[in-house]
C-alpha positions in Angstrom: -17.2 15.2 1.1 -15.9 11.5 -0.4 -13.4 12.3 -3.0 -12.0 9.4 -5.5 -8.4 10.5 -6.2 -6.9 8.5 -9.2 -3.5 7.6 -9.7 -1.2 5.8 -11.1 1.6 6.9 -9.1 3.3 9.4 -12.0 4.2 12.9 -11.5 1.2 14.3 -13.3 -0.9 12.1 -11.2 0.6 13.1 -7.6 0.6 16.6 -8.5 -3.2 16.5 -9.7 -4.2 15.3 -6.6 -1.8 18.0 -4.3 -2.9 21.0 -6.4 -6.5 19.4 -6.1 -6.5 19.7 -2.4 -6.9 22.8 -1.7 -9.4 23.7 -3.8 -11.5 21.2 -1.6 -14.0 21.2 1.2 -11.7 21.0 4.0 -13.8 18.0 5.7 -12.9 15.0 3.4 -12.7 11.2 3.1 -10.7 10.6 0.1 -10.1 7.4 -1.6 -7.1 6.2 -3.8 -7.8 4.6 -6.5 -5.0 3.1 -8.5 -5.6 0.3 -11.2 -3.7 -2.0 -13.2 -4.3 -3.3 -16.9 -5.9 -6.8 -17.0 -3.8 -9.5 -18.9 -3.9 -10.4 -22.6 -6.1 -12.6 -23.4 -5.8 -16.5 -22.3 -5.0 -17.8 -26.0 -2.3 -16.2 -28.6 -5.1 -15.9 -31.2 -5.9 -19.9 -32.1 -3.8 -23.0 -31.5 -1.1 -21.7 -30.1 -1.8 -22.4 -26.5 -1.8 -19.5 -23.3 0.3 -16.5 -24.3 1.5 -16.6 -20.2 2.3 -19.8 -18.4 0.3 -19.6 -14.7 3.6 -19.0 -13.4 4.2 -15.9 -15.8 0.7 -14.8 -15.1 1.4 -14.8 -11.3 4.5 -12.5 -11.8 2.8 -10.2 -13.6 -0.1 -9.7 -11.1 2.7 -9.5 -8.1 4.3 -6.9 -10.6 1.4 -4.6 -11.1 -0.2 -4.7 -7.7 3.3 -3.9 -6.3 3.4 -0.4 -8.9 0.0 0.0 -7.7 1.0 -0.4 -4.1 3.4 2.3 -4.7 1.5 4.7 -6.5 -0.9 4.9 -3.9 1.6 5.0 -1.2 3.6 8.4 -3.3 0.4 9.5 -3.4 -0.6 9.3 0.1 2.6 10.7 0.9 2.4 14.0 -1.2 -1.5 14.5 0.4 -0.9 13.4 3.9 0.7 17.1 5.1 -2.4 19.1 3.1 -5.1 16.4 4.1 -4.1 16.6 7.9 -6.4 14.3 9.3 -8.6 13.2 7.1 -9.3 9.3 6.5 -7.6 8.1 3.1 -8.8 4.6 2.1 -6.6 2.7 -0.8 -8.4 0.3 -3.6 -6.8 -1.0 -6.4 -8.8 -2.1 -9.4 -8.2 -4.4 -12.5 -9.3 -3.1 -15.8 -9.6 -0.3 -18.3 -8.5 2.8 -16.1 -11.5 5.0 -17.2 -14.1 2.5 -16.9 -12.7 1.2 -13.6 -12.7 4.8 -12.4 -16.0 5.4 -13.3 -17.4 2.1 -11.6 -15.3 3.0 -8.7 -17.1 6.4 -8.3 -20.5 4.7 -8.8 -19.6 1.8 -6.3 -18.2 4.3 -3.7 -20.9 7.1 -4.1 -18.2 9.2 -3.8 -19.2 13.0 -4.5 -15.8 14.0 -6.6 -13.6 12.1 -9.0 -9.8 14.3 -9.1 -7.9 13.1 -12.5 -4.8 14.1 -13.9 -4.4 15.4 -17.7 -1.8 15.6 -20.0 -3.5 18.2 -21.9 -3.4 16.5 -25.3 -4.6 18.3 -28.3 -7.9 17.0 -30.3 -6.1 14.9 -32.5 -4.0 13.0 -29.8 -7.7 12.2 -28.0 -9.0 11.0 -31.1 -6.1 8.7 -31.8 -5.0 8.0 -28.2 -7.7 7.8 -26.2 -8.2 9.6 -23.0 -9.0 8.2 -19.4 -9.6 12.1 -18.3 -12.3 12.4 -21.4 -13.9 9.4 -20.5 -14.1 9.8 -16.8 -15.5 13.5 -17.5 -18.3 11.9 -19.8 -19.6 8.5 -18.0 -18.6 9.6 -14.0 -21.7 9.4 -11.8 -20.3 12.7 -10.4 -18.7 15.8 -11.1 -15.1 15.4 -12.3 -12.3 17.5 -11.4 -9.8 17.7 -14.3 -6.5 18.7 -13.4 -4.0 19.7 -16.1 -0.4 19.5 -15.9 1.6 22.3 -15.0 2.8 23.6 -18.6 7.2 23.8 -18.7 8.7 26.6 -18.3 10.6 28.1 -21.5 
């Protein structure tokens, strides 16, 4: 079974993908997946010139493939004592989160996409957005959907 583990390195997401684990087919190859935004666009909305300099632009690339770097590595870390010896690849994608999810999962023909969920209410989809809502909807695949752990009171 080729699982498609997304995260972006937070505590939601490493949990997800340790609670996720067990509930799996023992024989896996799982894939991180962690990907960063893309930059605004090239122009500040008319004359004004590049909103980055190339320099600025280059920083900001280093910056987000180095968080991605370490999400996936956190991640890795919390699933290597449940995943024993199974292979885990690492990709890191540029984009929209859900959609680059999604196209992930098609590209990989992976059987199982694990995402994290905050749990948000109706309203706070509807406003917000939700990369868990959208993966669910367009993912070649089934989606597992794994909400946080509520806090205790």
């Amino acid at each position: 079974m080729h699982v498609l583990i997304a995260t972006d390195g937070s505590e939601l997401a490493v949990d997800a993908a340790r609670r996720a684990l067990p509930l799996l087919n023992p024989d896996l190859k799982i894939t991180l997946l962690s990907v960063v935004a893309g930059l605004p666009a090239d122009t500040g909305g008319g004359i004004e010139g590049p909103v980055f300099t190339p320099e600025q632009e280059e920083e900001l690339r280093r910056a987000d493939t180095a968080h991605a770097t370490t999400a996936m590595e956190d991640t890795k870390g919390a699933l290597r004592p449940l995943a024993k010896d199974a292979p885990i690849d690492e990709r890191i994608e540029t984009g929209d989160p859900a959609g680059a999810i999604c196209l992930a999962a098609r590209d990989l023909g992976v059987d199982l996409v694990v995402v994290g969920s905050h749990g948000k209410g109706f309203m706070s989809r509807v406003v917000l957005g939700s990369v868990s809502e959208h993966v669910v909807r367009h993912a070649p695949c089934p989606v597992l959907v794994v909400h946080a752990k509520p806090h205790d009171t």
